[in-house]
C-alpha positions in Angstrom: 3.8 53.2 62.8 2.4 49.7 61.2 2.9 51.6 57.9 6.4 52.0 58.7 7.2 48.6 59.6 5.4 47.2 56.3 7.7 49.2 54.2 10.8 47.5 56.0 9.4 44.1 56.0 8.6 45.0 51.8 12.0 46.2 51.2 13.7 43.6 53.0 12.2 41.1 50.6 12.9 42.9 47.6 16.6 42.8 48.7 16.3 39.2 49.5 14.5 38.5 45.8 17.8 40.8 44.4 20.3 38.6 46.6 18.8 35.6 45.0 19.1 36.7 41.0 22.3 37.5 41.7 23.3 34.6 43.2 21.7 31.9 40.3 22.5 34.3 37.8 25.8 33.7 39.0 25.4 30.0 39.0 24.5 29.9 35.5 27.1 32.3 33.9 30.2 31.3 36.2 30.0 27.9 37.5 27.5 26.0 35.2 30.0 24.6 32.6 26.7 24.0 30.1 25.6 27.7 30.3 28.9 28.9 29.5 28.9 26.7 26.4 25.7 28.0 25.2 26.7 31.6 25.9 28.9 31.4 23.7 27.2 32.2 20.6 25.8 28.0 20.9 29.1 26.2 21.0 27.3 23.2 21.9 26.0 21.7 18.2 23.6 18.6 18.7 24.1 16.6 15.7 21.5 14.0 14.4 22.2 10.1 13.7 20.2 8.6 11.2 18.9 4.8 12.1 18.8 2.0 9.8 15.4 1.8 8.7 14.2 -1.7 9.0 13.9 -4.4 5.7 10.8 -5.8 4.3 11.2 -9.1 3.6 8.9 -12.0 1.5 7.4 -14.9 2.9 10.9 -16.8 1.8 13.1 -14.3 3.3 13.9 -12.3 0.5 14.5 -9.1 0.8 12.3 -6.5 -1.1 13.6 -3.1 0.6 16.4 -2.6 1.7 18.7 0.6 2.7 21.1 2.3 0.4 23.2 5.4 1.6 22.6 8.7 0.2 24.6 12.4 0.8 23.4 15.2 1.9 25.8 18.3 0.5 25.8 21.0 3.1 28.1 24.1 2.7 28.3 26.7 5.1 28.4 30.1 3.7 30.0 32.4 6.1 33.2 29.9 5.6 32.9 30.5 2.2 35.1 32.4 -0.2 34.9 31.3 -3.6 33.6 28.9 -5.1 33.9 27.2 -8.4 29.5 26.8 -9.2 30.6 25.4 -13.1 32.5 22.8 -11.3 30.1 21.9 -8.5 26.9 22.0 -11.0 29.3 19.5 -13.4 29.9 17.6 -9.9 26.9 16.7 -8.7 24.6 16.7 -12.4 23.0 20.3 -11.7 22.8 23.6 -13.2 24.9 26.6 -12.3 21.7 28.9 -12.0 19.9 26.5 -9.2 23.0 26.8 -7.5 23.1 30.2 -7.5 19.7 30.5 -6.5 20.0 28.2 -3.6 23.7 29.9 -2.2 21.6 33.3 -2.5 18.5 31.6 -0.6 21.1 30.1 2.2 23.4 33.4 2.6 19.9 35.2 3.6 18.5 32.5 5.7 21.4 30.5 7.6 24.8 31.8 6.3 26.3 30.8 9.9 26.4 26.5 9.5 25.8 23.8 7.7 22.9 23.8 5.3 21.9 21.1 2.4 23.1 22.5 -0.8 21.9 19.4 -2.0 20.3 16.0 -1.0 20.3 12.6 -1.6 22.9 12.7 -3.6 23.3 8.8 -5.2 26.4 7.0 -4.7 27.8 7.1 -8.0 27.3 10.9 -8.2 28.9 11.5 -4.6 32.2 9.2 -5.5 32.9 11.7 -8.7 31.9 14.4 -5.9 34.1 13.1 -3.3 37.9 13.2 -5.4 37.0 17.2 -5.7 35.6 17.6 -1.7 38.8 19.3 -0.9 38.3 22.4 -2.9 35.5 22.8 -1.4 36.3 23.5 2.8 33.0 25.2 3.4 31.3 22.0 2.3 30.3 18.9 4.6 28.8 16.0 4.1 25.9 14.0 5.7 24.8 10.7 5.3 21.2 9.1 5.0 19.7 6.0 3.6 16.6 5.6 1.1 14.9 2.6 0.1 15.7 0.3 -2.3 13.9 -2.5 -4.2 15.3 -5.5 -5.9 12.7 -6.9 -7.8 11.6 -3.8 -8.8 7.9 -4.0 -8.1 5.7 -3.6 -5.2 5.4 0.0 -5.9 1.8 0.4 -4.6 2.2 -2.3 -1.6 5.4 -0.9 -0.1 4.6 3.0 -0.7 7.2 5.5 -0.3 9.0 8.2 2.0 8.4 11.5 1.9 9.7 14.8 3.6 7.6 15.7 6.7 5.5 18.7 6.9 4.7 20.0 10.3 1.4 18.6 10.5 3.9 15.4 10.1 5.6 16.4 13.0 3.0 17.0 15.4 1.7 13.9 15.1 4.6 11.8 15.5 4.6 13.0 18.9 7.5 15.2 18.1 10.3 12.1 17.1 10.4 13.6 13.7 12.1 17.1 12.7 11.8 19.5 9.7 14.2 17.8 6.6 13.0 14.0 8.1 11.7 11.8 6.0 8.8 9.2 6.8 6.6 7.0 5.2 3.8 8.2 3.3 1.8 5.2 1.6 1.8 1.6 1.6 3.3 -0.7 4.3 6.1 2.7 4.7 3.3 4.1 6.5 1.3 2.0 8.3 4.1 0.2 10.4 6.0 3.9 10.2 6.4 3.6 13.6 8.6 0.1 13.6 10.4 0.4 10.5 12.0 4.1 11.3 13.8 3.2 14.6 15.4 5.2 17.2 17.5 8.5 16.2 20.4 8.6 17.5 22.5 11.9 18.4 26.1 13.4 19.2 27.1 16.4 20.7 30.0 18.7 19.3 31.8 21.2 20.7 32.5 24.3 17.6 33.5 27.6 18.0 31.5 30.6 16.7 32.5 29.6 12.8 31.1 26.6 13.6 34.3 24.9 13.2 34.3 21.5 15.1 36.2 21.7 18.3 35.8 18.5 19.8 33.3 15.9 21.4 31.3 17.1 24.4 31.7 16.0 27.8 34.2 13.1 25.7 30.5 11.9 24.1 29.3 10.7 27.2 25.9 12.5 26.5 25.8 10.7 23.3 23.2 7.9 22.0 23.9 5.4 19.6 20.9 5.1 16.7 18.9 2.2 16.7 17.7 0.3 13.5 14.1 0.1 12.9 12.3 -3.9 12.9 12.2 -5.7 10.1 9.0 -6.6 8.4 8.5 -10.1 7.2 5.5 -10.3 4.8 3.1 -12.8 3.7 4.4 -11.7 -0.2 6.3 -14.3 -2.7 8.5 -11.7 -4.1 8.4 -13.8 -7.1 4.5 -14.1 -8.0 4.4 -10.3 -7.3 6.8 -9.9 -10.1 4.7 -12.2 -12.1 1.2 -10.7 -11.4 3.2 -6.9 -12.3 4.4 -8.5 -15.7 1.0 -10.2 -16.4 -0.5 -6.8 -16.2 1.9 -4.8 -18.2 -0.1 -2.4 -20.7 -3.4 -3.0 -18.9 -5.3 -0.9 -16.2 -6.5 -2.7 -12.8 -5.4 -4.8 -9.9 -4.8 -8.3 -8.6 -5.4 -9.4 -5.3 -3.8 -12.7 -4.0 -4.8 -14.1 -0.3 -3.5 -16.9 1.2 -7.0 -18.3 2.7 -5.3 -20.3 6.3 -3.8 -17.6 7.2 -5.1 -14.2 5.2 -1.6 -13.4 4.2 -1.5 -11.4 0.9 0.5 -13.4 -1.7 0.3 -11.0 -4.1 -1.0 -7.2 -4.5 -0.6 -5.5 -7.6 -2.3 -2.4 -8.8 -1.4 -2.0 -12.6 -0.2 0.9 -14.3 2.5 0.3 -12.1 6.1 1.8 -11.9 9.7 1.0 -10.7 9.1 1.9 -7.0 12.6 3.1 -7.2 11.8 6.5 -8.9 10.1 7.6 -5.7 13.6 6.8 -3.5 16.5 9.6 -3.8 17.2 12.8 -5.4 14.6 12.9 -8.6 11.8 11.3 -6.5 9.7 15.0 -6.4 10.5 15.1 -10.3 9.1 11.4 -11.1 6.3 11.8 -8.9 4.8 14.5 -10.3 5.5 13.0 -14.1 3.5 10.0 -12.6 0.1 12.6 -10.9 -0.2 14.0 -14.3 -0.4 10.5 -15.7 -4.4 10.0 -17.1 -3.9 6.5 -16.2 -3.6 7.2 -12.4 -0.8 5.1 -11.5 -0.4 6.5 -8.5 -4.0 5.1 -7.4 -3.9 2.3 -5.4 -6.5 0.0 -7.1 -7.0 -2.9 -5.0 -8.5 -1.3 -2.1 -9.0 2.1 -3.6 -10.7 1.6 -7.2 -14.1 0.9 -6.5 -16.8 -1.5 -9.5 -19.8 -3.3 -10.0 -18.6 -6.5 -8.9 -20.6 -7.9 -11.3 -21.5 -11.7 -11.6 -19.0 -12.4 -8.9 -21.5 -11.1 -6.7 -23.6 -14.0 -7.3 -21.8 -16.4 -5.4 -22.7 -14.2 -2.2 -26.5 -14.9 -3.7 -25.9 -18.2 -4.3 -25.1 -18.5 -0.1 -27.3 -16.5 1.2 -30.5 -18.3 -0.8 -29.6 -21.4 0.5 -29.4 -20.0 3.9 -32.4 -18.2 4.1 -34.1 -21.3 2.4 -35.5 -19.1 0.1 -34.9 -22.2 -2.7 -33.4 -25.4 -2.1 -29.7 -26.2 -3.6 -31.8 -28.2 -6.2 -34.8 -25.7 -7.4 -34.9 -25.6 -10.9 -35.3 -22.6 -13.1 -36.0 -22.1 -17.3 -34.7 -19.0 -18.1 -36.1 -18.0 -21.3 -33.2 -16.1 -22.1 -33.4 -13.1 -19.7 -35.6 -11.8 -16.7 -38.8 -9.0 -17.7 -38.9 -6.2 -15.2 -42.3 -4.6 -16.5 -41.1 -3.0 -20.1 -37.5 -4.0 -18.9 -35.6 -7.1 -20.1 -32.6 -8.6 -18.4 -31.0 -10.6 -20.7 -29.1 -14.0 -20.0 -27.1 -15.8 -22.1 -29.3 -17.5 -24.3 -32.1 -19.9 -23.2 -31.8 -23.0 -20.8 -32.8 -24.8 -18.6 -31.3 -25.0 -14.7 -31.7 -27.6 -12.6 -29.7 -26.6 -9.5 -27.7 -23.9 -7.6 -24.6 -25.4 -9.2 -25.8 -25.1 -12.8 -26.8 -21.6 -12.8 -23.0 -20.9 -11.2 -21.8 -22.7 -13.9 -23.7 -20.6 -16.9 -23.7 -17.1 -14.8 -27.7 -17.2 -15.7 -28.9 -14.0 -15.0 -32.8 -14.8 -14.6 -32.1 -17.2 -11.9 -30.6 -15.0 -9.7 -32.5 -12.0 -10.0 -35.4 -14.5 -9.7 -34.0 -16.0 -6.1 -33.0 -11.8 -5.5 -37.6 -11.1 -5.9 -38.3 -14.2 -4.4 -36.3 -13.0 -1.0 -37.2 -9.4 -0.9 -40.8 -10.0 -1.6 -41.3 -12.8 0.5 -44.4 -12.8 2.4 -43.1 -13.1 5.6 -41.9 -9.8 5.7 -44.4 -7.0 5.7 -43.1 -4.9 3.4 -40.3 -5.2 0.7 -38.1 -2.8 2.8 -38.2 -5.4 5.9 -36.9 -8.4 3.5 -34.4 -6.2 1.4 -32.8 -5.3 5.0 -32.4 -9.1 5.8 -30.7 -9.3 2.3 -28.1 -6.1 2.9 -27.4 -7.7 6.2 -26.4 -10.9 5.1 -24.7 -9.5 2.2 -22.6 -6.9 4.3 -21.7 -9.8 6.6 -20.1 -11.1 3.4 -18.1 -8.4 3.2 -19.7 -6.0 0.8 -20.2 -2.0 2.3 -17.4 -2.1 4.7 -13.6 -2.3 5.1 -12.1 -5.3 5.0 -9.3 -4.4 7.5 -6.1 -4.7 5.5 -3.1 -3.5 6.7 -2.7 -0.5 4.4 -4.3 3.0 4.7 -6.7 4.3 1.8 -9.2 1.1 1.9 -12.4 1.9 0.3 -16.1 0.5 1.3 -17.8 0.2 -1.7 -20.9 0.3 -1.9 -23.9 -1.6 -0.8 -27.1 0.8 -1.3 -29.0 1.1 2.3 -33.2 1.0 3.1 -32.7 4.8 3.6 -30.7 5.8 0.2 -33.9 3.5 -1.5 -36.2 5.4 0.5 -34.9 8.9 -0.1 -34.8 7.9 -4.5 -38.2 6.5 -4.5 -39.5 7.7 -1.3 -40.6 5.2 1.5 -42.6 2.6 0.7 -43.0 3.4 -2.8 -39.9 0.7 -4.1 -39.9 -3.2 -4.5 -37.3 -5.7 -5.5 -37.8 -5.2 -8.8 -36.8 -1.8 -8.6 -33.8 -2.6 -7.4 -33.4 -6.1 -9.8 -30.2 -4.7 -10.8 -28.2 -5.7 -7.3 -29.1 -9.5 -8.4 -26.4 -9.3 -10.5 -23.7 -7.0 -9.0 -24.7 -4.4 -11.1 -27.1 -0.9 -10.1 -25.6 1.1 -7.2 -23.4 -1.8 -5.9 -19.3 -1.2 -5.9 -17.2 -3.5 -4.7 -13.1 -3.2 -4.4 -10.8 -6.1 -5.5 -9.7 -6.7 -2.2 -13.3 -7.5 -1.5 -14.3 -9.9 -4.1 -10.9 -11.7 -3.2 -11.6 -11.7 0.4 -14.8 -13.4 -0.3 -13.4 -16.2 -2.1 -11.0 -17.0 0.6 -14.1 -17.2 3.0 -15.6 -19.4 0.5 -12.6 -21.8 0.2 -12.5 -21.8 4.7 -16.6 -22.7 4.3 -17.6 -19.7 6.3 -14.5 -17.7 7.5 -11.8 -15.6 7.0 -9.0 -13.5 8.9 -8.6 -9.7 8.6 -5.9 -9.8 5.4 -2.6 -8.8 6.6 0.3 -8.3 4.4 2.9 -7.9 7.0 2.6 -11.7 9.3 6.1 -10.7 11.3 7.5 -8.3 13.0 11.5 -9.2 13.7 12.2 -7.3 17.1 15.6 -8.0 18.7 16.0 -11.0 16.7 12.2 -12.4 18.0 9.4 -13.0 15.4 6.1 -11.5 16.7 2.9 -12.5 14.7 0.8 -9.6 13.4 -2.7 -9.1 15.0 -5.7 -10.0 13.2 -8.9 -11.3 13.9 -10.7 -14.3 12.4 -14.1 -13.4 11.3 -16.9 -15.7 11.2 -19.9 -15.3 8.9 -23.6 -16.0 9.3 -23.6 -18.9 6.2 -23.9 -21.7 7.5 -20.8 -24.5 6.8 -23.1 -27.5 5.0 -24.1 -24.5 2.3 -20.5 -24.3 0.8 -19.9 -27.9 -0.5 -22.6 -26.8 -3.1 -22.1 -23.4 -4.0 -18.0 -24.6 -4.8 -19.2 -27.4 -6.7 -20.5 -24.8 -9.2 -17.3 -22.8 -9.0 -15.7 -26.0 -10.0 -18.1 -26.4 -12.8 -17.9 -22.6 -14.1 -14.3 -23.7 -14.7 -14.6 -27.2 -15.8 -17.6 -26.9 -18.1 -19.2 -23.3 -17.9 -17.6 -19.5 -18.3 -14.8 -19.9 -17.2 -12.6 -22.5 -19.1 -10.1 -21.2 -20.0 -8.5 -21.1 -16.2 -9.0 -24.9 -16.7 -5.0 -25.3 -15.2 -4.2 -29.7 -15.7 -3.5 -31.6 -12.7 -5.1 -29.0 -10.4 -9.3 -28.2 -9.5 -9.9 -24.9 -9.9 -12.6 -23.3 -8.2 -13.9 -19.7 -9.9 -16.5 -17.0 -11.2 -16.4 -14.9 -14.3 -17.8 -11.4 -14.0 -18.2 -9.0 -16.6 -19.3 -5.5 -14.9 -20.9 -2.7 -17.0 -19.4 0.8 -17.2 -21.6 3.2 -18.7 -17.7 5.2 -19.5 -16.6 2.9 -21.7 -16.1 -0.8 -23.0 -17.2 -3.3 -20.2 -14.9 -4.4 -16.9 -13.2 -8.1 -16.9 -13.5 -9.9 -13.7 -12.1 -13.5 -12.1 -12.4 -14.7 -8.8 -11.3 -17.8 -7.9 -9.4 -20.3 -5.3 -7.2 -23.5 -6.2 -7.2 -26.4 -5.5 -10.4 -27.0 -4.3 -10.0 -28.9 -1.2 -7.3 -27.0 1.3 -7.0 -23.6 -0.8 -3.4 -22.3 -1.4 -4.8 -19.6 -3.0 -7.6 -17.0 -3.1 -7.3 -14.2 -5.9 -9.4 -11.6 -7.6 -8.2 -9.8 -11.1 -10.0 -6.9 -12.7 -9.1 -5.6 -15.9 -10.4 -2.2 -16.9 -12.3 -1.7 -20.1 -11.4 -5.1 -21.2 -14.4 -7.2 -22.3 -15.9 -10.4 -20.7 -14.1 -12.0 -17.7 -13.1 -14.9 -20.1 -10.7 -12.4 -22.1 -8.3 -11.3 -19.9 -9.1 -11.7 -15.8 -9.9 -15.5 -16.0 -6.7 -16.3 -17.9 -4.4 -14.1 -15.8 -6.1 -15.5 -12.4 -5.3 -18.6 -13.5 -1.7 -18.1 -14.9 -0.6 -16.6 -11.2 -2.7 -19.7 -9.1 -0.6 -21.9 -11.8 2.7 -19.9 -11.0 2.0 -20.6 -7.1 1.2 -23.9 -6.7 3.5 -25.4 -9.2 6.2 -22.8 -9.4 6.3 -22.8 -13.0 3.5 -22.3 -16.2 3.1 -26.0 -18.3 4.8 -25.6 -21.8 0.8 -26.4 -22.9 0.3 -23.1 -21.8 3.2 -21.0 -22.6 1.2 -19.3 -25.6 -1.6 -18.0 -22.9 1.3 -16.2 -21.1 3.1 -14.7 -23.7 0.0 -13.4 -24.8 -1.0 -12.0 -21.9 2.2 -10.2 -21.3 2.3 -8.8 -25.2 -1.5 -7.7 -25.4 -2.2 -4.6 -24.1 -5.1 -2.3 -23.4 -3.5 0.9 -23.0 -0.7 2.9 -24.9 2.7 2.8 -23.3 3.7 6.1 -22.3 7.2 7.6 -23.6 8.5 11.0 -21.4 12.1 12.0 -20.9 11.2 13.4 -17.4 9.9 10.7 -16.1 13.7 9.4 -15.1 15.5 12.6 -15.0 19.2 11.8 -15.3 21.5 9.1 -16.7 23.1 8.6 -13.4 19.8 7.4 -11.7 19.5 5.4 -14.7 23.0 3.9 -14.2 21.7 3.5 -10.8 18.7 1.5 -11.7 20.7 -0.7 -14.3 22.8 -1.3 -10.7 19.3 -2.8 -9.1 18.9 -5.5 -11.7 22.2 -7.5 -9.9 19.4 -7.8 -6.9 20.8 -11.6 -6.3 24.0 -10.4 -5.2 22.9 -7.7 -3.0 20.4 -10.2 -1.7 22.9 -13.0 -0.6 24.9 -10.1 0.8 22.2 -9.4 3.1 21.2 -12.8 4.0 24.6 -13.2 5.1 24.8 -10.5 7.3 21.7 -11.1 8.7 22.5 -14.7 9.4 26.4 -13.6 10.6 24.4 -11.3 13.2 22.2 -14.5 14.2 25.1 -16.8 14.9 27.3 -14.3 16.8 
């Protein structure tokens, strides 16, 4: 009997479950005006709006990027009849077997809508293109933007877009799509997230040809795109130029800081390029002529190309003795022309005597510092050489040697500042001295510094014992708003009253010792030569400096590869670019220092016909050097948009 009734209860509520299917079945297929769309073979077509991506800007409002529209050429093949391939590959400055092999490629994978025959087509290619669109029905078009750049430099600063692959996707939480394009390097990438904006999207109503029909629901589901923020940066758009021309022919980097504020004036890494072969339709083709380049210009030097910072690293020394007390400012010193390390000799440059702190700055004397370097480590008051080298790593790491900086950029390097426990794991624990080491008195051994580094430390030097966290973006423009960029001021453990003395003998290296030739008239410049070994090849040049002395404008490092002394090339071109900043122009007196600068160079120039790939991006590029009209063009608009 209670069997009985359990089956009638069980059927009931299978009937009930039936009742109910049928019921939102018929919901969905009858009176849901949205499911009948979709059923039919997806009528409703969601199509994407590109947004504006936002400008980078200079420090004087120039504009560096900017947006230029590109076309995608979409053709949709089951619309298609016939079509003329010669004339399309003539069109659009292709071949007729690529477009063979892509219609074949589309008619197997989406023959049923819209799919890019081509992208990024330039603007000059699409307005030949455009006259012949009507024979062509099955073709539509859809415009993007790419990046642009006026001055034509910045290349390793600003970075570049890229397709996204789906590891791309996933982690921008799911705003970008497969054929999006984001940034990869350089400022593109680390404010990705403010410069791309909002997409917007449309909805269309097609029928199963994909033919448009109409706007859904009159476009009230619809969203307008939103432009991405504009960048202003701490840049002069015209002393980046400089820097890029001072460095044509030569392998390396110059950093530029402004010490107040830690704004990057300048940041060039050199081989450079036109950043504009990495933006449109041949940017896959240039970037791969510029990976196979040897000379790596691709590599982003100043916070990626790691050396032996060389004498520059004795201005840390210089600091850190006089705070430790290990010698007073005034200890005097003969060197007798280099410093013996058992059978080893050091060598200096020549014999003399030093009197003082600022002296030994001033002739780079090798034997004083790896004296003051033995005299620390081995100082009684530790118990073992390993206790007083750690004192010495710490004050040098609070420097800013062995760690990131914390630039704005991704990629930036450490360096290198050998540890206790790398020592003790070569020569084994307790079995090591200063002496073994002796090489890190100079900047030389195990020690690597980057560019960004050595420049950082000078802007410390020139605020007597701080810096801020370099930023090369300072504003963010947000719905017309300026919002300052985050970054920290860091403090270091040097006392102030040391720096008076250690940038009277940066004065004197410039007045009177290595570095003379930066001597600029009118101005004091502050500075260190450094020449670093490299056991590949002829020696690095290095120049470190900050002008003028009191109230520093200007902080920069320059490294030359494989170029000789610091005096040859880094000291000159340092000086050249602190000379171009502060007075805005080079003194006829030193015209000739300039021109040969520019004309001598250390590397071969490289000729290859693929590295631009057709004359129409050359036309195209030819079209960037009128950058003062499209400049003005923008200011106005920007300014137009301000007042109304």
């Amino acid at each position: 009997m209670n069997k009985g009734n359990d089956s009638g209860i069980l059927l009931k509520a299978i009937y009930l479950i039936a009742v109910i299917l049928i019921v939102r079945l018929f919901f969905l297929q009858v009176l849901s005006p949205q499911y009948k769309l979709r059923a039919k073979d997806n009528v409703l077509k969601k199509i994407t709006i590109y947004p504006s991506r936002g400008l980078i800007l200079d420090r004087h409002q120039n504009v560096m990027v900017y947006n230029e529209a590109v076309y995608d050429v979409l053709i949709q093949l089951n619309l298609t009849k016939n079509i003329d391939t010669a004339l399309l590959a003539s069109l659009l400055n292709s071949n007729i077997d690529f477009i063979r092999t892509k219609l074949a490629e589309i008619k197997v994978t989406t023959p049923n809508k819209p799919t890019p025959l081509f992208k990024l087509v330039d603007q000059i290619t699409f307005s030949k293109f455009q006259e012949h669109l009507f024979q062509f029905p099955s073709i539509s078009i859809q415009t993007r933007t790419v990046r642009h750049y006026p001055y034509n430099a910045g290349a390793a600063v600003f970075g570049y877009l890229s397709e996204v692959n789906p590891k791309d996707i996933e982690n921008s939480g799911g705003y970008y799509e497969m054929g999006d394009y984001f940034g990869k390097t350089g400022l593109e990438s680390y404010y990705d997230k403010y410069l791309r904006g909002e997409k917007g999207v449309t909805y269309a109503l097609v029928d199963v040809k994909n033919t448009y029909k109409g706007k859904y629901k009159d476009g009230k589901e619809d969203k307008q795109p939103l432009a991405g923020y504009d960048i202003i940066t701490g840049l002069d758009a015209e002393l980046q130029a400089y820097g890029e021309k001072l460095m044509t022919g030569k392998v390396g980097s110059i950093v530029a800081i402004e010490p107040s504020t830690g704004q990057i004036l300048a940041y060039v890494s050199s081989p450079t390029f036109d950043p504009n072969l990495l933006s449109g339709r041949y940017r896959q083709n240039n970037f791969n002529y510029l990976f196979r380049d040897d000379d790596k210009p691709l590599l982003n030097r100043p916070i990626s190309a790691m050396y032996p910072p060389g004498s520059t690293f004795k201005v840390g020394a210089a600091l850190v003795m006089l705070q430790q007390n290990t010698h007073p400012w005034n200890w005097s010193w003969f060197c007798p022309g280099g410093y013996r390390v058992g059978s080893h000799f050091l060598r200096c440059h020549g014999t003399h005597a030093i009197p003082d702190v600022q002296t030994a700055l001033q002739h780079s004397c090798n034997s004083y510092f790896c004296k003051i370097y033995n005299d620390f480590v081995m100082d009684s008051t530790y118990a073992t050489p390993e206790i007083g080298y750690q004192k010495w790593w710490d004050y040098m790491f609070d420097l800013g040697y062995g760690k990131l900086i914390g630039i704005d950029l991704f990629g930036e390097k450490k360096g290198n500042l050998p540890t206790t426990n790398y020592y003790n794991k070569i020569f084994g624990k307790g079995k090591w001295r200063a002496a073994t080491t002796i090489s890190n008195a100079i900047g030389q051994g195990e020690i690597l510094s980057t560019p960004l580094q050595i420049c950082n430390e000078m802007a410390m030097v020139a605020n007597h014992g701080y810096y801020w966290e370099p930023r090369v973006a300072a504003y963010i423009i947000k719905d017309g708003k300026k919002y300052k960029v985050k970054q920290k001021k860091i403090i270091v453990g040097i006392a102030p009253e040391h720096f008076p003395l250690v940038i009277d003998g940066l004065e004197k290296v410039v007045e009177q010792g290595t570095g003379r030739i930066a001597r600029i008239e009118g101005l004091t410049v502050c500075g260190k030569t450094g020449t670093a070994e490299n056991p590949h090849g002829k020696d690095h040049s290095i120049f470190s400096g900050f002008a003028p002395k009191v109230n520093a404008k200007i902080a920069i490092a320059v490294f030359v590869e494989n170029a000789g002394f610091g005096a040859t090339y880094a000291a000159p071109i340092a000086s050249l670019m602190m000379e171009k900043y502060i007075n805005d122009s080079i003194s006829k007196k030193r015209l000739f220092l300039e021109e040969r600068m520019i004309k001598t160079h250390t590397i071969k120039p490289k000729i290859d016909t693929n590295y631009i790939k057709s004359k129409t991006y050359i036309d195209s590029l030819q079209r960037i050097k009128h950058k003062n009209d499209s400049i003005q063009k923008l200011k106005a608009k920007k300014d137009s948009t301000k007042t109304n």
